[in-house]
Every structure is written in C-alpha cells, then in structure tokens.
Backbone bond lengths (Angstrom), bond angles and torsions (degrees), N, CA, C in turn:
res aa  C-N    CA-C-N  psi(-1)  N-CA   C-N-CA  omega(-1)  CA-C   N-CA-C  phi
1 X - - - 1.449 - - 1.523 108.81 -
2 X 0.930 118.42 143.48 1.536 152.71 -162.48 1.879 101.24 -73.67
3 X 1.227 137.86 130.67 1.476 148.03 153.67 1.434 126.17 -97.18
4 X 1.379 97.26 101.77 1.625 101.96 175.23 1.362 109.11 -103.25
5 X 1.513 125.48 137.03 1.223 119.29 176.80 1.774 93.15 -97.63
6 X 1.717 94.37 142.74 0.892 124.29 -168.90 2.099 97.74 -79.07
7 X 1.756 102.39 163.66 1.901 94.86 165.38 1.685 99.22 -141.67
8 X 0.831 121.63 168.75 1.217 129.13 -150.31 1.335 90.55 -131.76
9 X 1.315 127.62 142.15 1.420 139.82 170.62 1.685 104.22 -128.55
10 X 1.715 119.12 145.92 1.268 107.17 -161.04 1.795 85.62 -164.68
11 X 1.330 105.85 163.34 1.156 103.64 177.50 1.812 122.09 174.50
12 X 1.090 120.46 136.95 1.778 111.29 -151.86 1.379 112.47 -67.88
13 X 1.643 112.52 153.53 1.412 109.86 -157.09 1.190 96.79 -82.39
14 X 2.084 129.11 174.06 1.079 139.23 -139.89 1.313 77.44 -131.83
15 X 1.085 141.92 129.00 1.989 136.60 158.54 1.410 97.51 -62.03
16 X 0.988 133.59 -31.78 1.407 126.50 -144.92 1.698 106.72 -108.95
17 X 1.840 109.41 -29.65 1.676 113.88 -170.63 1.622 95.64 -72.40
18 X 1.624 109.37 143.81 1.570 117.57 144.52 1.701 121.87 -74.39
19 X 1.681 101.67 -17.44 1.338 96.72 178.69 1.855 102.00 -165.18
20 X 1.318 103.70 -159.83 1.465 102.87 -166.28 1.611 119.74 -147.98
21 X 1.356 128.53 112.80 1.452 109.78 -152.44 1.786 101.93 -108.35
22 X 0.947 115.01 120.29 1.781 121.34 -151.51 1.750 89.60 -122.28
23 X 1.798 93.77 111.38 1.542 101.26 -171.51 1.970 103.52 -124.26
24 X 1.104 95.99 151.32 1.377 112.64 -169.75 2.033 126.49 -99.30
25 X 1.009 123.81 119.16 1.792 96.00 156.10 1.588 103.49 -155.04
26 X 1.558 112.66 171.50 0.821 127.45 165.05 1.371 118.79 -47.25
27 X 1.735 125.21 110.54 1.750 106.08 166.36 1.290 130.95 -46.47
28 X 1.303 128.60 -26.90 1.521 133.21 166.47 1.510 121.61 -56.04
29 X 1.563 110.36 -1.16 1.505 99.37 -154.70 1.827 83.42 -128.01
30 X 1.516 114.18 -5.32 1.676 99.11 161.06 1.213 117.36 -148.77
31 X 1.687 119.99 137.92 1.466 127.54 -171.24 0.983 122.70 -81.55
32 X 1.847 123.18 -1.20 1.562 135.62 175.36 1.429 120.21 -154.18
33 X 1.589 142.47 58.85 0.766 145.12 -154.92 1.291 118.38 -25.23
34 X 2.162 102.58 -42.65 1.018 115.48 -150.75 1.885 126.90 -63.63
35 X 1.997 80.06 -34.12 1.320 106.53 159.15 1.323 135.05 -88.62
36 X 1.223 104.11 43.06 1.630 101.62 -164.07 1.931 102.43 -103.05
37 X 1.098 124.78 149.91 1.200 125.00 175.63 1.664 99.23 -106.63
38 X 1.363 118.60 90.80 1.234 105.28 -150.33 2.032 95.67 -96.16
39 X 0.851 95.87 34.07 1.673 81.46 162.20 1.061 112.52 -124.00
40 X 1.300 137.37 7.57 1.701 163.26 -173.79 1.927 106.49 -104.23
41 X 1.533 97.98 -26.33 1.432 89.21 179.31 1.803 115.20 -118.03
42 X 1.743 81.91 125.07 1.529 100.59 173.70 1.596 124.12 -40.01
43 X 1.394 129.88 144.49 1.340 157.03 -133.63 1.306 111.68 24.16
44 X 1.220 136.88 42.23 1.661 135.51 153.03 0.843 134.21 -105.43
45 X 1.802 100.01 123.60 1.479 114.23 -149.50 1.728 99.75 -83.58
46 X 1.360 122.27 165.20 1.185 119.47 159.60 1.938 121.08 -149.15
47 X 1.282 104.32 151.94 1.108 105.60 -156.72 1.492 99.73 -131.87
48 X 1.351 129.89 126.84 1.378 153.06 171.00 1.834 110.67 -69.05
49 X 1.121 104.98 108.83 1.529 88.79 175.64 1.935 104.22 -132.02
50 X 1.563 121.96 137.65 0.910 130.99 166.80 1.285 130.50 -123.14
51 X 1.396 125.53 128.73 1.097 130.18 175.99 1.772 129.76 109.27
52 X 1.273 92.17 -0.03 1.845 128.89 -170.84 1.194 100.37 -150.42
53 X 1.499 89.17 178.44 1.217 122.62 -176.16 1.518 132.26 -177.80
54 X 1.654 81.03 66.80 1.541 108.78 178.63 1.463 98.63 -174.58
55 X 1.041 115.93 164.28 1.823 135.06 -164.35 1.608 97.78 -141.35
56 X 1.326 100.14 113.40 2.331 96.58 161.61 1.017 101.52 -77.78
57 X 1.296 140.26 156.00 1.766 116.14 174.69 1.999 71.85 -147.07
58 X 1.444 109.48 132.56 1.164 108.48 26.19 1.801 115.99 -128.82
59 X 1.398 88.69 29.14 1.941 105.24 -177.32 1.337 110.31 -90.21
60 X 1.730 117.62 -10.78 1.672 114.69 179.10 1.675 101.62 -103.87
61 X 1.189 102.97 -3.24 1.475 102.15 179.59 1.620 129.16 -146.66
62 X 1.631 114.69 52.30 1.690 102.00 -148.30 1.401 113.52 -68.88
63 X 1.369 125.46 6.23 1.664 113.14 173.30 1.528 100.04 -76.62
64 X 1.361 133.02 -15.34 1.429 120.08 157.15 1.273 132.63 -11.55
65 X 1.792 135.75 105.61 1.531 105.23 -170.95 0.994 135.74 -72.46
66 X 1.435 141.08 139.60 1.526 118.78 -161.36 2.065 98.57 -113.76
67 X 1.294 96.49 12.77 2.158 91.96 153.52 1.211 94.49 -62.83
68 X 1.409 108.58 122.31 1.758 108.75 150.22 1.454 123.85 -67.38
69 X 1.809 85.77 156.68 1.970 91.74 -168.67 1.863 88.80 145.10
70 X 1.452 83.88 -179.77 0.878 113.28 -143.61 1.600 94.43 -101.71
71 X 1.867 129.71 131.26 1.125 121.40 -164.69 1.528 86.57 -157.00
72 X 2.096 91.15 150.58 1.681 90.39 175.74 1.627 77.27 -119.95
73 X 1.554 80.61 160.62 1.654 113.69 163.09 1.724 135.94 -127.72
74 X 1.121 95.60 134.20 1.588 90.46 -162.68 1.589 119.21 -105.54
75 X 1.307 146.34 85.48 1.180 149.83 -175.23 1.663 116.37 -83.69
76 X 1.467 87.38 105.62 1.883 112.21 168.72 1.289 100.09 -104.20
77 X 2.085 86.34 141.52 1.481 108.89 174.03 1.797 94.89 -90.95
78 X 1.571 98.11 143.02 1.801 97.15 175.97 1.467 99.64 -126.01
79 X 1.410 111.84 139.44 1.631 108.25 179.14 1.628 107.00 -107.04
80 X 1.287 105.39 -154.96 1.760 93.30 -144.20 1.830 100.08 -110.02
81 X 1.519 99.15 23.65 1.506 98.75 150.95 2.112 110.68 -124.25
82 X 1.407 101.58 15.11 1.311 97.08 173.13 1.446 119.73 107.26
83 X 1.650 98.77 -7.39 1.738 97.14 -168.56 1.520 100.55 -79.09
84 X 1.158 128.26 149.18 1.759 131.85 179.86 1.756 110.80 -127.45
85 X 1.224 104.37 142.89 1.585 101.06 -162.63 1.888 96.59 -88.46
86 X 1.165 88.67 168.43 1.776 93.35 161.83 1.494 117.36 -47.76
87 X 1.795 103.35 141.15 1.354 97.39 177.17 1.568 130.05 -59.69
88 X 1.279 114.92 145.08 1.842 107.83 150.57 0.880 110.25 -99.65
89 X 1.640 129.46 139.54 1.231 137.89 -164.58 1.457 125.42 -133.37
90 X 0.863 131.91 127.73 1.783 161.68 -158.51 1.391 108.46 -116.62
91 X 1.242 101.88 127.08 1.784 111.67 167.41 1.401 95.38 -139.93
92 X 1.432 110.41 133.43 1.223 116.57 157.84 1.773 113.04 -156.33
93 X 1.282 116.72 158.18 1.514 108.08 170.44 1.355 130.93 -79.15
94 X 1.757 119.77 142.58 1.898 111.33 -176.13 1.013 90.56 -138.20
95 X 1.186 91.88 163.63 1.799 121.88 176.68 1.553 90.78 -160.28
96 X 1.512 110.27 128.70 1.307 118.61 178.83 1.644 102.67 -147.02
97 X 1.726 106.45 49.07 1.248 137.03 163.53 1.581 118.40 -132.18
98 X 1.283 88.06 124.92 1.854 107.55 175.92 1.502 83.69 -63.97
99 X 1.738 94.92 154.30 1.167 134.94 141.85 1.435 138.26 -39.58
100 X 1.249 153.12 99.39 1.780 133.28 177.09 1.533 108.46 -40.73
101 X 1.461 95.29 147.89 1.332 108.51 178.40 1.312 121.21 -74.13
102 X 1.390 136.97 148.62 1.533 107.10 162.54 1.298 126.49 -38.49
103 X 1.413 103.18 153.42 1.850 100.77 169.35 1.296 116.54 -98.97
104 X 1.371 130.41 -36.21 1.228 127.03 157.48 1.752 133.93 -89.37
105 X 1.338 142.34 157.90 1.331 146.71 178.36 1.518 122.24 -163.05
106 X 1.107 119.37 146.78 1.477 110.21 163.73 1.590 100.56 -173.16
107 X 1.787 92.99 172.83 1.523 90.61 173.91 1.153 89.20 -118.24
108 X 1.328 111.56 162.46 1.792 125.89 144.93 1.270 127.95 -149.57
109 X 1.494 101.31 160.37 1.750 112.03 -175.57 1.568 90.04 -64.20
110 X 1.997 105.76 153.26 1.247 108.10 157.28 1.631 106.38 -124.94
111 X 1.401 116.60 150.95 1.402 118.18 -173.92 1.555 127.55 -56.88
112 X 0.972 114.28 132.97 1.462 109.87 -162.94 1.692 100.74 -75.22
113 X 1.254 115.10 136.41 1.474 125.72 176.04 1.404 125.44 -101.01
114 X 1.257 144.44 116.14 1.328 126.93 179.60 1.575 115.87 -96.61
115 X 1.192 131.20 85.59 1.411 117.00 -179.82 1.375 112.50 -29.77
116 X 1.580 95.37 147.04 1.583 120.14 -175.19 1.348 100.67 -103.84
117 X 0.977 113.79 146.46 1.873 148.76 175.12 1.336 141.23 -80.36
118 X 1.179 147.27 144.24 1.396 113.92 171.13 1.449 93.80 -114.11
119 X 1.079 128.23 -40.09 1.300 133.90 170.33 1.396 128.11 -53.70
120 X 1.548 127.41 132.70 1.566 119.24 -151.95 1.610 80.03 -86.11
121 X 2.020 111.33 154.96 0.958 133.11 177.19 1.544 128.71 -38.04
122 X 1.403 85.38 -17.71 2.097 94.01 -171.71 1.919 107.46 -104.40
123 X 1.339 102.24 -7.50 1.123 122.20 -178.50 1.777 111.65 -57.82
124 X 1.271 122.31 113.54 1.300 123.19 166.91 1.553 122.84 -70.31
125 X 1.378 119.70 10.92 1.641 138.79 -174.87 1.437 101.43 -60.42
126 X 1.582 114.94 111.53 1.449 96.73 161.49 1.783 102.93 -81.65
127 X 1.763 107.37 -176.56 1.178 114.25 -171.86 1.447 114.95 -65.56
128 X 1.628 106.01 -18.74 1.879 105.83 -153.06 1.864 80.19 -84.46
129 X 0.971 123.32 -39.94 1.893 124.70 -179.86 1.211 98.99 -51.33
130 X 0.999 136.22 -52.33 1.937 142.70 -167.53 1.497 87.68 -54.93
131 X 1.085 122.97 -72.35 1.245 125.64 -163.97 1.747 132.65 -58.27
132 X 1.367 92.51 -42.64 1.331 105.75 153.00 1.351 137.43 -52.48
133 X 1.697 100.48 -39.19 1.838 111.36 -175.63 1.393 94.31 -74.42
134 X 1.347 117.65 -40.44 1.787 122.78 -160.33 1.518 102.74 -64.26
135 X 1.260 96.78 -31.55 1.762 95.74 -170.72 1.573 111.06 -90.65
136 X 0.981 101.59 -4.56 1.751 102.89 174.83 1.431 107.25 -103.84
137 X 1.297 117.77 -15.38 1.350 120.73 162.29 1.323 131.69 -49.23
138 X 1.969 97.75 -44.42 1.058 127.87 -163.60 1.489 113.23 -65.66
139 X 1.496 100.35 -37.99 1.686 122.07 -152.81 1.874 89.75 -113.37
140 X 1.190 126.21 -9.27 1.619 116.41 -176.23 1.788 98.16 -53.76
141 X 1.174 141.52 -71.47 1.142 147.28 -169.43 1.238 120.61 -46.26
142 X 1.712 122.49 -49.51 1.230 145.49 -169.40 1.354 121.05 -62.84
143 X 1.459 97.58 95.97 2.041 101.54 -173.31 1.269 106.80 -82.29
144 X 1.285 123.26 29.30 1.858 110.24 145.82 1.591 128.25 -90.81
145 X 1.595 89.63 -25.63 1.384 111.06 -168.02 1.577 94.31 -90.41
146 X 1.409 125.52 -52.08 2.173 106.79 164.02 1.171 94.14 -67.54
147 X 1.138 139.38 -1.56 2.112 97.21 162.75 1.355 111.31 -85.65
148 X 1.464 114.59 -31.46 1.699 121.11 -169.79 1.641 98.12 -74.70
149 X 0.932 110.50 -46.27 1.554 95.85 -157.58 1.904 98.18 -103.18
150 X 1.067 131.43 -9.35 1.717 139.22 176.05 1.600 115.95 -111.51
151 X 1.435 104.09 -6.76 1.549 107.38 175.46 1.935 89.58 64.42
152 X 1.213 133.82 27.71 1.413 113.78 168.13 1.104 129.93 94.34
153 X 1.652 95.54 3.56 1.709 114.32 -170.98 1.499 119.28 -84.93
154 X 1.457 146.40 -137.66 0.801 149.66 -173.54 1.462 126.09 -78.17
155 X 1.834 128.33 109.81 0.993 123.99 -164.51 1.634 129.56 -39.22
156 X 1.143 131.26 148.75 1.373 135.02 -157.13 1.671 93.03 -67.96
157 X 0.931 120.99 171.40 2.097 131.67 -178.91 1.574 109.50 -156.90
C-alpha cells in the first residue's frame, strides 16, 4: 500500500464567523489571487467547514485536487447571516500521488570468498610483518635505495 503524506491547513479563529468557507484553484489558472472574485472562476472547489479551523486534506476534504502543482487557497470567515470577510490566502505546492514502484527486484546469493594469504596457515605472521618483509625484499638489491638510506654502505641482509 501506497504513502501519502498528508498537509494540514489551519487558520485563526474569527470571534464573530459561525463558519468558514475554504476555496481552492489551480495557481496556473490566476494572476492575482488577491483580486480574484473567486466564485466567478471556473474549477474552484469549495468547501464549508464548521466548528474548526483547520482542514487535513486530503481525508477532511477529498474533492481536493490531487494533479500536482501548485494551488492557492482562500479562507473566509462567514457569520450567521451569510456575510463573509475578505479572503486569506495560501499558496503552496501538492502532490497527493505516490510514486511508481520499482519495476524490477531480486535477491541473490553471493559467492562465498575466502581471503588469500601470503603467510602459510601455521604461520604466526600478522599482516603489518607480511608487508614489511615483502617490501624489504623488494628494495634488498636496489643500490639507490642503500645509497639513500646507508649513505652507500653495506648491502641490506
């Protein structure tokens, strides 16, 4: 099953409203909220709320649109002969669509590996000794390395 995070809409109470008329639209569809006569403009939803003053959306309100994007909302206080104050207004972005699932998955075994050694099994060698002997191995012969570090003296043993 699918996770939508829910958004919460909220807003300070009116002393004076019996209720609260909480209207919706697409941001693409107005260039000034402020001026908007929004019951004149086509696809805006609106929603009646009493007794609160806050909306879960999208379980307190499912005509909410769930195209994502970007939408303002306008919350009027209405008193109890109908008069409603100027809007307050909210823009924010929703998406109240899951994601696709992956299309592919799997598990699998991976081959078991045994690190390899240089040291024979009975050998008390830790690793930092391996490394050390190997590298002096490397450099026993090498007359740059007894001149640098022996001044030229007696070959390494």
């Amino acid at each position: 099953m699918h996770f939508i995070c829910k958004r919460r809409l909220w807003w300070d109470p009116v002393p004076e409203a019996v209720s609260y008329v909480v209207q919706v639209c697409k941001g693409d569809k107005v260039l000034d909220p402020a001026k908007l006569w929004w019951e004149a403009v086509p696809g805006v939803i609106s929603k009646s709320v009493f007794g609160k003053t806050e909306l879960i959306i999208p379980d307190e309100w499912p005509e909410f649109p769930t195209e994502p994007g970007t939408y303002h909302i306008a919350i009027k206080a209405k008193d109890e002969v109908g008069n409603q104050s100027d809007p307050f207004l909210l823009s924010g972005r929703f998406k109240f669509l899951a994601p696709p699932s992956p299309s592919k998955g799997g598990i699998e075994s991976l081959p078991l590996i045994q690190p390899q050694s240089e040291a024979p099994p009975y050998s008390q060698t830790r690793p930092g000794q391996t490394i050390i002997r190997s590298g002096i191995e490397e450099v026993r012969d090498n007359k740059q390395v007894q001149e640098a570090y022996l001044g030229g003296g007696q070959p390494l043993k």
